[in-house]
C-alpha positions as CSV (number, residue, x, y, z in Angstrom):
1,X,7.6,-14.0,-8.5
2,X,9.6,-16.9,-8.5
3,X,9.4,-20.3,-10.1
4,X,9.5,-23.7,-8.7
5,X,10.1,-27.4,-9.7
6,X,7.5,-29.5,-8.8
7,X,9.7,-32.5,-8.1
8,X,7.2,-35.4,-7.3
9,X,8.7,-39.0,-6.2
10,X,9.3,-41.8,-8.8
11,X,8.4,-44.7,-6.6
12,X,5.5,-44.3,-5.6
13,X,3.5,-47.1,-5.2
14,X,-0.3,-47.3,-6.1
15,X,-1.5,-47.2,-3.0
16,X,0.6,-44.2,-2.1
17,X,-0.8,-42.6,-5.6
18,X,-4.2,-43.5,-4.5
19,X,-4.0,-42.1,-0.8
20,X,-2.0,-38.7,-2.4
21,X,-5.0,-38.2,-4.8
22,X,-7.8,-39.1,-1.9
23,X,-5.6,-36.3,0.1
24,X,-5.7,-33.7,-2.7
25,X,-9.3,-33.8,-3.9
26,X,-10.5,-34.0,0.0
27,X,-8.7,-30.9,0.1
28,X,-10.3,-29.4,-2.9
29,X,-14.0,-30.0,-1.7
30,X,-13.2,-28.7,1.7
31,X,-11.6,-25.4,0.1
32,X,-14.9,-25.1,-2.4
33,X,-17.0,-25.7,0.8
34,X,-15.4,-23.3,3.2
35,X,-14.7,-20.2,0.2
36,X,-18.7,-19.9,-0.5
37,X,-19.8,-20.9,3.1
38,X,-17.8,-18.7,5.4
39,X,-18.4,-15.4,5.5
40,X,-22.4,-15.4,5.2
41,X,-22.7,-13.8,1.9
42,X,-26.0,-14.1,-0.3
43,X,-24.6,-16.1,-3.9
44,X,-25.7,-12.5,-5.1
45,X,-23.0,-10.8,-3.0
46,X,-19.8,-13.0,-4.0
47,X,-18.4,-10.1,-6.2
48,X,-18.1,-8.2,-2.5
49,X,-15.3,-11.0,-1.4
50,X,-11.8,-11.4,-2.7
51,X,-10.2,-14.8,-2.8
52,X,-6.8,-15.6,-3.1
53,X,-4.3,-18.8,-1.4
54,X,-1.0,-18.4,0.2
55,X,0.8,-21.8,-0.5
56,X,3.7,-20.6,1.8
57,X,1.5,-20.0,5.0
58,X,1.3,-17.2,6.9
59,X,3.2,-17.3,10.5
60,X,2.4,-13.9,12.2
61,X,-0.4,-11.4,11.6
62,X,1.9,-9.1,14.0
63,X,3.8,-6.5,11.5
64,X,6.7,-6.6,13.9
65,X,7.0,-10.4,12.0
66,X,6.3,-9.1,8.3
67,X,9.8,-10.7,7.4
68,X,8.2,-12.4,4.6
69,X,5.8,-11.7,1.6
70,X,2.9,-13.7,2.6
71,X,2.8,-11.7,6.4
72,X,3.4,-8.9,4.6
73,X,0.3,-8.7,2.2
74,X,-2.1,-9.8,4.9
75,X,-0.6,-7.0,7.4
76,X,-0.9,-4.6,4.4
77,X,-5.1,-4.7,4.3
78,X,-4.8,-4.5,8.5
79,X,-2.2,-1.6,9.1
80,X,-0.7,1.5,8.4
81,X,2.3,3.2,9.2
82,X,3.0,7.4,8.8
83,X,4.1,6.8,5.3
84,X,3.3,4.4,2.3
85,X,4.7,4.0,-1.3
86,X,2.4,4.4,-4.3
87,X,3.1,2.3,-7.2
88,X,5.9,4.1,-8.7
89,X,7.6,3.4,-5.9
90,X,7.1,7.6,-4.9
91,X,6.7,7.9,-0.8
92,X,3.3,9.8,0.1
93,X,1.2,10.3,3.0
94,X,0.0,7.7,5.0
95,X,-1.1,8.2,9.0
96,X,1.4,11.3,8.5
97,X,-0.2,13.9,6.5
98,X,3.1,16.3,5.8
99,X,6.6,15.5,6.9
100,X,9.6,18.3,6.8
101,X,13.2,17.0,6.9
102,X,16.0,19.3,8.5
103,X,18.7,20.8,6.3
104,X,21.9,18.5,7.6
105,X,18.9,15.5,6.9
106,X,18.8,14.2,10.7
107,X,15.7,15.5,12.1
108,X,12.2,14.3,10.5
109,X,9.4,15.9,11.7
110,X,5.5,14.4,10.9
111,X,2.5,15.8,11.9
112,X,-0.3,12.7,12.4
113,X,-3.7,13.2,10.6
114,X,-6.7,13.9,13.0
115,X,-9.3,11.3,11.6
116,X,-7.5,7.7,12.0
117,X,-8.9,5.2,14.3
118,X,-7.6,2.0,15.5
119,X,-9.9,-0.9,14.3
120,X,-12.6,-1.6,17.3
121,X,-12.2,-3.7,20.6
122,X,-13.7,-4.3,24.0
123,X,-10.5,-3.2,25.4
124,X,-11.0,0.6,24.5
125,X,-13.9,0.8,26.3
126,X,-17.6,2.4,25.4
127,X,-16.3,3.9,22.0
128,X,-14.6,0.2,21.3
129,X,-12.1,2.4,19.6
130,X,-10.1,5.2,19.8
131,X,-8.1,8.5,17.7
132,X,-3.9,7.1,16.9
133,X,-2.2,10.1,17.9
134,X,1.8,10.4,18.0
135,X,2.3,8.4,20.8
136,X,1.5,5.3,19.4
137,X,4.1,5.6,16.8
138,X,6.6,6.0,19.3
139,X,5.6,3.0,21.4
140,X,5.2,0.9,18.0
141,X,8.7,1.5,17.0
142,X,10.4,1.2,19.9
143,X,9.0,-2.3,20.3
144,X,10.6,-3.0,17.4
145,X,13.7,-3.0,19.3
146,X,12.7,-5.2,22.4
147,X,14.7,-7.8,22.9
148,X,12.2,-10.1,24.5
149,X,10.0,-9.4,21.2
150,X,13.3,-10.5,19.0
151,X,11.4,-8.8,16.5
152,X,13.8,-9.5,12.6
153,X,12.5,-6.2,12.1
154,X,14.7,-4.1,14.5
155,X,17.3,-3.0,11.6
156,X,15.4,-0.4,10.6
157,X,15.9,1.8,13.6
158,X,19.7,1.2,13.8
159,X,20.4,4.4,12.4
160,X,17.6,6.1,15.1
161,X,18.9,8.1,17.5
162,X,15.5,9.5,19.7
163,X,12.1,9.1,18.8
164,X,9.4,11.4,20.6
165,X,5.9,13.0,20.7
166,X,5.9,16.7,21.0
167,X,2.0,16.5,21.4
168,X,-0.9,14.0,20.3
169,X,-0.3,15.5,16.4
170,X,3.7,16.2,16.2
171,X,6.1,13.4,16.0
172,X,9.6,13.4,16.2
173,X,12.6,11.0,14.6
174,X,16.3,11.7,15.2
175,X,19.0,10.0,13.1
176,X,22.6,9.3,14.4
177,X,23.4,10.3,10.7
178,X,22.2,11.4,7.6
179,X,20.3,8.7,5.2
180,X,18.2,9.6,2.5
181,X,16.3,6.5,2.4
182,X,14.4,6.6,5.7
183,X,11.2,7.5,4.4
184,X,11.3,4.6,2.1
185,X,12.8,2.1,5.4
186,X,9.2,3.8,7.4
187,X,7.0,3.0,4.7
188,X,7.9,-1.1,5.6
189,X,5.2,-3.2,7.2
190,X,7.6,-3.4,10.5
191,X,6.9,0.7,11.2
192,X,3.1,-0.3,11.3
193,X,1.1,1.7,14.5
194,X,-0.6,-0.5,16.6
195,X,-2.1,0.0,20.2
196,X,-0.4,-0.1,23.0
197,X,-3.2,-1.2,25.2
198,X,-4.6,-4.1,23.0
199,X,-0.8,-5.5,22.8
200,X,-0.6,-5.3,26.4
201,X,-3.5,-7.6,27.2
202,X,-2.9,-9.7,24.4
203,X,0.9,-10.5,25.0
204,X,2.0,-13.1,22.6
205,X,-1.3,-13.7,21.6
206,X,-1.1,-10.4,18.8
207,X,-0.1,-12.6,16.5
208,X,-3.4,-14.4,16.2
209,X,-5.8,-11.2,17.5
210,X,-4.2,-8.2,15.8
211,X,-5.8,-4.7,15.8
212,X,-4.6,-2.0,13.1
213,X,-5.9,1.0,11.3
214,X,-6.2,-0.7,7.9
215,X,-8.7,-0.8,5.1
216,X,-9.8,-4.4,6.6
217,X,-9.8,-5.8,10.3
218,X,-9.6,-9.3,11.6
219,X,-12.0,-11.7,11.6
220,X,-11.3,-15.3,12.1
221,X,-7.9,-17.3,11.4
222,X,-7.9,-21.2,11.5
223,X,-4.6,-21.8,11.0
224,X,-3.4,-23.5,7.9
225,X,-6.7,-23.6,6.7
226,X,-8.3,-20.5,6.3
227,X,-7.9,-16.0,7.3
228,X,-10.8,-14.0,6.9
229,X,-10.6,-10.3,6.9
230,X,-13.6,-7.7,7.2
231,X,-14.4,-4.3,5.3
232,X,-13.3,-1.7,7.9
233,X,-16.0,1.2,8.2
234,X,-13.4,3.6,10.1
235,X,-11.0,3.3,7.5
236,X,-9.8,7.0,6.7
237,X,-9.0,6.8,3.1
238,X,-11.5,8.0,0.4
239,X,-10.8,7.9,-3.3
240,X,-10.5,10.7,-6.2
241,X,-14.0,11.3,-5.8
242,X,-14.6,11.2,-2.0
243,X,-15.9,7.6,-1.8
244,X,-14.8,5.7,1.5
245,X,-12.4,2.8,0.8
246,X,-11.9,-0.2,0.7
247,X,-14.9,-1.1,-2.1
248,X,-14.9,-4.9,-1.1
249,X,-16.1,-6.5,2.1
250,X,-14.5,-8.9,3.0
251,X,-10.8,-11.0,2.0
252,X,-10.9,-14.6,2.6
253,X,-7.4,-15.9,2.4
254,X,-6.7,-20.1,2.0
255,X,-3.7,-21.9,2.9
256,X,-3.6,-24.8,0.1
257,X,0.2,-25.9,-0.1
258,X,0.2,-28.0,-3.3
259,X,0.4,-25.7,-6.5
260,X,-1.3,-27.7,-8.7
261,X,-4.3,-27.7,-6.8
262,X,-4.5,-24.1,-6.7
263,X,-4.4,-23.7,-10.2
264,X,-7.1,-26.2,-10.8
265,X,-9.1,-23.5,-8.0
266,X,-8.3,-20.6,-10.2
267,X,-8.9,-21.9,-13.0
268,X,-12.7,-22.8,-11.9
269,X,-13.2,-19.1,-10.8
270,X,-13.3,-20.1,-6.8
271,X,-9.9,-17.8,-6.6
272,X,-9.7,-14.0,-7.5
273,X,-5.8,-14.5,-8.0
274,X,-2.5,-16.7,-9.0
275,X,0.2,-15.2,-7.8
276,X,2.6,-18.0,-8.5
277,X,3.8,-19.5,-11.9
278,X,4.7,-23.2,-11.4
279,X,6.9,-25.6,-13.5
280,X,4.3,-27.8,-14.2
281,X,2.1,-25.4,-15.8
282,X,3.4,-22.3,-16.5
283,X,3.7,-23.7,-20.5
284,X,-0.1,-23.8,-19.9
285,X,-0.5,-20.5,-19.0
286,X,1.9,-18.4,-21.0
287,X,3.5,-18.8,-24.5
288,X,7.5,-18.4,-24.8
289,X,6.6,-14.8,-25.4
290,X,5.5,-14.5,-22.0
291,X,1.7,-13.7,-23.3
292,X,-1.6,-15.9,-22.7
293,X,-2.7,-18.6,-25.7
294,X,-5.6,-18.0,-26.9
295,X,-7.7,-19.9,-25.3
296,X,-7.3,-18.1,-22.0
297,X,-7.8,-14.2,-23.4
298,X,-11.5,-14.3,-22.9
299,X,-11.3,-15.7,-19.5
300,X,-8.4,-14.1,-17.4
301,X,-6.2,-11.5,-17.2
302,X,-3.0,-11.0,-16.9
303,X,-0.6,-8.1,-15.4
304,X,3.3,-7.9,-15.8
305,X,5.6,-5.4,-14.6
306,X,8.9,-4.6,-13.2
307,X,10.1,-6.3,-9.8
308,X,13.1,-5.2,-7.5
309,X,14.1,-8.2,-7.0
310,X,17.8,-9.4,-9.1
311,X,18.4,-13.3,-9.1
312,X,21.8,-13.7,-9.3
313,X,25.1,-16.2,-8.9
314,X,27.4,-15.8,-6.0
315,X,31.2,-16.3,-5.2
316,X,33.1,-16.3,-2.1
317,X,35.7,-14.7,-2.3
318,X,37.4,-15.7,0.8
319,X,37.5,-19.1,-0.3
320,X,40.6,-21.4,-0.7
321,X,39.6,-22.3,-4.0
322,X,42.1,-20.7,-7.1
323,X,39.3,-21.1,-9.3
324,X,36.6,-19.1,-7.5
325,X,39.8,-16.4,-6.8
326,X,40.4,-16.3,-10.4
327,X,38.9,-13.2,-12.0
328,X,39.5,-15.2,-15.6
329,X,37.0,-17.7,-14.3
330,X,34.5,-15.3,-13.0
331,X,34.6,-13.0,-16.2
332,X,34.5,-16.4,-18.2
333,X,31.2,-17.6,-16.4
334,X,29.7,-14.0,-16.7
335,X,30.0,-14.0,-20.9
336,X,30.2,-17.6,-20.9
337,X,26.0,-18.5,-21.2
338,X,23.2,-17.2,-23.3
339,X,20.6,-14.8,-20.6
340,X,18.2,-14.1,-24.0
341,X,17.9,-18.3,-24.4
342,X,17.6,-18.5,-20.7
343,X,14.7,-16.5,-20.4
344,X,12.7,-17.5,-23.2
345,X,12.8,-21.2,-22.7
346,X,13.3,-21.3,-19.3
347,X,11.3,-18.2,-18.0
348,X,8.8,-17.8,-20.8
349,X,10.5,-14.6,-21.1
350,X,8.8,-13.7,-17.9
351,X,11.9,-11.0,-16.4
352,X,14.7,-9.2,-18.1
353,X,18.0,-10.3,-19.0
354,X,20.8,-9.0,-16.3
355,X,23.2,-7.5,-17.7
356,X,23.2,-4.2,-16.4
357,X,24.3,-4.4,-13.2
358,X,23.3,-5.9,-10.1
359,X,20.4,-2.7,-9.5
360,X,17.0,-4.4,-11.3
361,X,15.6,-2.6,-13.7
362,X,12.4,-0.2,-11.9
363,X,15.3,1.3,-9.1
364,X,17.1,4.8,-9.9
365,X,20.2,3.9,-10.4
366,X,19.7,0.9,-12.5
367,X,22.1,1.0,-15.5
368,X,21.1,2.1,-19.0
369,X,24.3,0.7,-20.4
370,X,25.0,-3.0,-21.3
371,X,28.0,-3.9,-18.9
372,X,28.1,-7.6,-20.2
373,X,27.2,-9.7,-23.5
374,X,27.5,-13.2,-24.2
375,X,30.7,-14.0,-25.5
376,X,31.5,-17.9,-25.7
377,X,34.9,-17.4,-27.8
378,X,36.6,-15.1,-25.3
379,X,34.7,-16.7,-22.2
380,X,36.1,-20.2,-23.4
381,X,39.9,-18.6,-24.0
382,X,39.8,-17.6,-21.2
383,X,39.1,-20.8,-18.8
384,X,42.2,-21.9,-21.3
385,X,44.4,-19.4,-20.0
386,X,43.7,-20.1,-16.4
387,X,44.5,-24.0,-17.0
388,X,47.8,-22.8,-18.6
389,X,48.8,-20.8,-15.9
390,X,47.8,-22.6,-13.0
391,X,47.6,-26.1,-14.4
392,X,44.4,-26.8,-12.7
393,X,41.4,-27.9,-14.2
394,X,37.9,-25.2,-14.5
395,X,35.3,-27.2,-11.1
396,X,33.8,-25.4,-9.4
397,X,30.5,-26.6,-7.2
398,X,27.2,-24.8,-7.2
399,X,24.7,-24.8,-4.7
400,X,21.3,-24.0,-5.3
401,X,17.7,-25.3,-3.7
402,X,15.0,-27.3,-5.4
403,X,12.8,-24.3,-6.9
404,X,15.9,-23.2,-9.3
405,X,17.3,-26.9,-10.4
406,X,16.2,-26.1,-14.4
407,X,18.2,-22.8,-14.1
408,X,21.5,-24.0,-13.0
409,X,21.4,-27.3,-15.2
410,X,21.4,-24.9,-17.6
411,X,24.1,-23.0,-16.6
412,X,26.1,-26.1,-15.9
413,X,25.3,-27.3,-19.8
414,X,26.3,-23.9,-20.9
415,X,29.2,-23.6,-19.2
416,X,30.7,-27.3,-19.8
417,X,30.8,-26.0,-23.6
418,X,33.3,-23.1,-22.9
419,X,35.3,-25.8,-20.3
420,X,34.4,-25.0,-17.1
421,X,33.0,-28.1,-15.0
422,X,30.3,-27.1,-12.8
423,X,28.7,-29.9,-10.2
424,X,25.4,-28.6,-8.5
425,X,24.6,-29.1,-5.1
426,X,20.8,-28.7,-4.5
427,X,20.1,-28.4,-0.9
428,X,17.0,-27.7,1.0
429,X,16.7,-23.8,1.5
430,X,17.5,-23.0,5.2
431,X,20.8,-25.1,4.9
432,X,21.7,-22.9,1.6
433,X,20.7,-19.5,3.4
434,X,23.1,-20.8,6.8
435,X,25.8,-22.1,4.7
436,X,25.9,-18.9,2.0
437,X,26.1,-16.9,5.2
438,X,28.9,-18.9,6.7
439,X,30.6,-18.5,4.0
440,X,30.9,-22.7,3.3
441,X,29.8,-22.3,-0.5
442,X,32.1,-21.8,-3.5
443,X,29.1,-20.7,-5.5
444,X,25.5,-20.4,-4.8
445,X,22.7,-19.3,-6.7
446,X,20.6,-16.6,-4.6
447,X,18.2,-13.1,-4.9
448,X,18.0,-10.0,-3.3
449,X,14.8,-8.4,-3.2
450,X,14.5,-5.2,-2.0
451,X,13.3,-3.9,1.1
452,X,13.0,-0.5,0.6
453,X,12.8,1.3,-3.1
454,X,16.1,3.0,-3.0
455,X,19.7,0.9,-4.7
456,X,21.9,1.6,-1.5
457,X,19.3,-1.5,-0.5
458,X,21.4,-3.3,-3.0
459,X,24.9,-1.6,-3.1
460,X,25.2,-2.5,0.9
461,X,25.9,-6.1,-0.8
462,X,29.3,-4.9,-1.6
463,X,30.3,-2.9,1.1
464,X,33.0,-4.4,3.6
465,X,31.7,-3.2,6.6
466,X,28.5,-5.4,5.5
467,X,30.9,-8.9,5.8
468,X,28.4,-12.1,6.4
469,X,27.8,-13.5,8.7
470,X,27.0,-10.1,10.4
471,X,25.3,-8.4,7.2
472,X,24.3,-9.0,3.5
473,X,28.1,-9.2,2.0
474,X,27.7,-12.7,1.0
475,X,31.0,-13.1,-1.5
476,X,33.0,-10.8,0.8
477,X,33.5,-8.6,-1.8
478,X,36.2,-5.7,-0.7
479,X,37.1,-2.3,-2.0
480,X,38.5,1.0,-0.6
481,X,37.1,3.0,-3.4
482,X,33.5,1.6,-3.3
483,X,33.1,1.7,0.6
484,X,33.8,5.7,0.1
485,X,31.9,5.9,-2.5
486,X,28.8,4.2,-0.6
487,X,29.3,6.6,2.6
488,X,29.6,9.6,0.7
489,X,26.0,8.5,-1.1
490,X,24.6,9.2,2.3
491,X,25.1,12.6,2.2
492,X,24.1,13.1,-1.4
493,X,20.7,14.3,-1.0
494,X,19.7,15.3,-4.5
495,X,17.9,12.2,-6.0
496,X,19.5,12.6,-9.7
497,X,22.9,13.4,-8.4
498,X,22.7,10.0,-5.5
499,X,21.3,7.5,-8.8
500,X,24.4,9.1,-11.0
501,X,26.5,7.9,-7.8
502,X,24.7,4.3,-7.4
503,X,25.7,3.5,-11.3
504,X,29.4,4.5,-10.5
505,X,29.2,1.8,-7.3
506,X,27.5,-0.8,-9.6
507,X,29.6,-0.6,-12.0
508,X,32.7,-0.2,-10.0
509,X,31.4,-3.7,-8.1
510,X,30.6,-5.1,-11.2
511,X,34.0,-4.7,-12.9
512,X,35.4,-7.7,-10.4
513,X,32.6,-10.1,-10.8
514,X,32.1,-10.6,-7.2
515,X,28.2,-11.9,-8.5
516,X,26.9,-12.8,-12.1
517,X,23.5,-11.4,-12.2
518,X,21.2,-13.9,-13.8
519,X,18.1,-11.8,-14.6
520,X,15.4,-8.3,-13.1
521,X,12.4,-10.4,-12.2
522,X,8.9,-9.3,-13.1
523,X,5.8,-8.8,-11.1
524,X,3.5,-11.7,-13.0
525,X,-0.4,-12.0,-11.9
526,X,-3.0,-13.6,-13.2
527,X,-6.5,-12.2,-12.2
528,X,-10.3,-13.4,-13.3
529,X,-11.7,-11.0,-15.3
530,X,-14.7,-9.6,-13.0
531,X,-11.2,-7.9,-10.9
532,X,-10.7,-4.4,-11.4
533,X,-8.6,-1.6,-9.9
534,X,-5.9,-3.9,-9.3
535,X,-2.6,-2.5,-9.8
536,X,0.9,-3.5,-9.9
537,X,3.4,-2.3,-7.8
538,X,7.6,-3.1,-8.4
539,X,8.1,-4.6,-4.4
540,X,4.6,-7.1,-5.4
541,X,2.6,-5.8,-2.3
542,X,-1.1,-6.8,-2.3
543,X,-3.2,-3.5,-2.3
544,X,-7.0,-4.2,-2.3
545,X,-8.5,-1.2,-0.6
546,X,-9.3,-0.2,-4.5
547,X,-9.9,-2.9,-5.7
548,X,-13.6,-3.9,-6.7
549,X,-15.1,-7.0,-8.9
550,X,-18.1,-7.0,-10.9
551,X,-21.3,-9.6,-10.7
552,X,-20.6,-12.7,-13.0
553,X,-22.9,-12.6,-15.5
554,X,-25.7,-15.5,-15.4
């Protein structure tokens, strides 16, 4: 969940305004055309078909390309992998139906379920389909590490020392060491199974034709227009009562970019879904207290809940600059800005106010303690005792992309009061990512959301070994006593004693100011009200297999 500026041009002239409308409402009318046409459903049968829009596109409907959240929710309702997470975040049984782990924590044994079929195809011949069996895993993750397939998701095997199949049921995985996260890192979209044969024959090409186990199979993608995805009768799940899943038949998915336009198609019921909270309306659709006005109450829902993801501002430490060396400064910035006014007037108090730590609130390991409270006076002394000592004036520059403009004005007002004179760069994002990683920015604003539900996911952003450009280590942040403390973690195989262990590390990084963390974001969705089953989950995954919707009324 994430908000961001809609930042439209001043100059326009009217003919330009005229051409951008035309553009928009043609748009509109082709989107309220194509979501009741398509799929070749009576009126009567529209609560079968769930409806939401990806304004970021999708790129790949191959899970070894599920780098970002809109390839991962559509590879969610197509695949599965041996394990999944439920919505506390707990790993259960997915394709695997039991799992033992050996005593020194580098052997994991599964045994596959008996009653999983791969969605159907010509290709696998008179039955069009055919039982996944342990073989398939180890062909799908080993893919994962072919160089010709440059898959981003190859990172989760560098720890994988063998991976085997005893027999069709028994499947084998060998670390090089001990890591108590790896069920979490196999319940990731990359570790999906897929076929062996059907990849073969489709090459490149799996991308656009993909074949899974999930709850829904392909049906038709036109690109940047519209993906449609079909109720999959082979799907193996059932529900507490021994009904087959998934309830819905079909998912149509639309790619309309402009965020205003897809809230004028929620807000006229021809969307199931709003997964996004825009500048330019989110005062529309949530008070300062983060809850619906009235006038919305009787017409949609909405569902809030933790999200691992921590928004947060950076510093390199490796950089020339006194300033940004200076813990004074740091410390100053961290104490020197109000989080509780941020949030409400900024955020509509959607999120929580970080200062705990850099682990979000919804992770073991995420701090109970306050480590930091706003504290102008001392933050402002503070930046006065630096420009005594040093004789050098509080700039610093702050980079940050379009989407977060409102946030670090802010923190540029806030800061100017307590002395310290911040100039913000806003760059588009890829030159941010490069240059954070390169190590060419002072300070940058920037997230981490988490990839797997363990906090080692966000303690590996401190460890030196993890130095960018290489890994995640984006301030270059460097200390003897926490890089022990994070390899010991990995043999700490009790969960209470590992999360006692993580608050040490975060608090240890924490102490040096390497990062300010800004705020723990929150899962925010707004759903029309014939949607039920939906849940909320802390990584915001897409689970529709339960989800059914009720007949409008007449």
């Amino acid at each position: 969940m994430y908000f961001a500026a809609n930042i439209q041009p001043l100059d326009l002239s009217v003919q330009q305004h005229y051409i951008l409308t035309m553009k928009r409402l043609g748009v509109l009318l082709f989107l309220f055309c194509s979501l009741s046409c398509s799929l070749e459903l009576r009126e009567d049968q529209s609560h079968l078909v769930f409806r939401y829009n990806e304004d970021g596109n999708i790129t790949s409907l191959d899970p070894a390309f599920t780098r970002n959240i809109e390839n991962i929710w559509a590879t969610t309702h197509l695949f599965n992998g041996l394990v999944q997470l439920n919505d506390n975040m707990e790993v259960i049984p997915d394709i695997a139906e039991r799992w033992t782990v050996s005593a020194d924590g580098l052997v994991y044994e599964f045994e596959i379920r008996e009653d999983v079929y791969f969605h159907k195809h010509p290709n696998f011949g008179d039955k069009k389909t055919r039982k996944v069996i342990a073989s398939d895993f180890v062909f799908s993750l080993k893919r994962l590490l072919d160089p010709q397939l440059a898959s981003p998701g190859g990172w989760v095997l560098q720890n994988v020392a063998n991976i085997e199949a005893k027999n069709n049921q028994q499947l084998t995985i060998t670390l090089k060491q001990p890591f108590p996260a790896f069920l979490g890192l196999l319940s990731m979209r990359y570790c999906s199974v897929i076929p062996h044969e059907i990849v073969s024959q489709e090459g490149g090409d799996f991308r656009r034709n993909p074949i899974g186990t999930g709850p829904f199979a392909f049906k038709n993608w036109e690109e940047d227009v519209k993906l449609v995805l079909r109720k999959n009768p082979l799907y193996f799940e059932r529900d507490n009562t021994g009904n087959a899943l998934p309830y819905l038949e079909s998912i149509a998915i639309t790619f309309v970019p402009d965020k205003q336009s897809e809230f004028m198609l929620f807000l006229q019921g021809k969307l199931d879904l709003l997964n996004s909270l825009d500048n330019s309306y989110k005062d529309e659709l949530l008070t300062l207290e983060g809850k619906l006005p009235k006038k919305y109450k009787d017409k949609i829902n909405l569902q809030k809940g933790p999200y691992l993801n921590t928004e947060y501002l950076g510093f390199y430490l490796d950089s020339p600059s006194p300033v940004i060396k200076s813990p004074m400064i740091r410390e100053a910035i961290n104490i020197g800005f109000d989080r509780k006014k941020m949030m409400v007037y900024l955020r509509n108090n959607i999120g929580f106010k970080g200062n705990k730590g850099f682990i979000p609130k919804g992770l073991p390991g995420h701090s109970k303690n306050q480590l930091q409270e706003y504290q102008p006076e001392r933050a402002a002394a503070l930046v006065r005792s630096f420009e005594e000592q040093t004789g050098l004036k509080a700039k610093i520059n702050l980079a940050t992309d379009a989407g977060y403009i409102d946030l670090c004005e802010y923190i540029q007002r806030e800061l100017q009061k307590i002395g310290i004179s911040i100039k913000v760069d806003v760059m588009p994002p890829a030159t941010l990512k490069q240059a954070r990683s390169q190590g060419k920015l002072e300070m940058f604003r920037s997230n981490w959301i988490a990839d797997y539900p363990d906090a080692e996911n966000y303690l590996s952003l401190f460890y030196s070994k993890n130095f960018s450009p290489a890994g995640p280590n984006y301030t270059h942040f460097y200390s003897l006593t926490f890089d022990s403390f994070y390899e010991k973690s990995f043999e700490v195989n009790d969960a209470h004693q590992r999360s006692k262990l993580y608050q040490t590390m975060d608090s240890l990084a924490m102490s040096k100011n390497p990062l300010i963390p800004l705020y723990y974001d929150q899962v925010v969705r707004f759903t029309q009200k014939e949607v039920k089953g939906l849940t909320l989950n802390p990584i915001n995954v897409l689970k529709l297999k339960k989800v059914r919707k009720t007949k409008k009324p007449l």
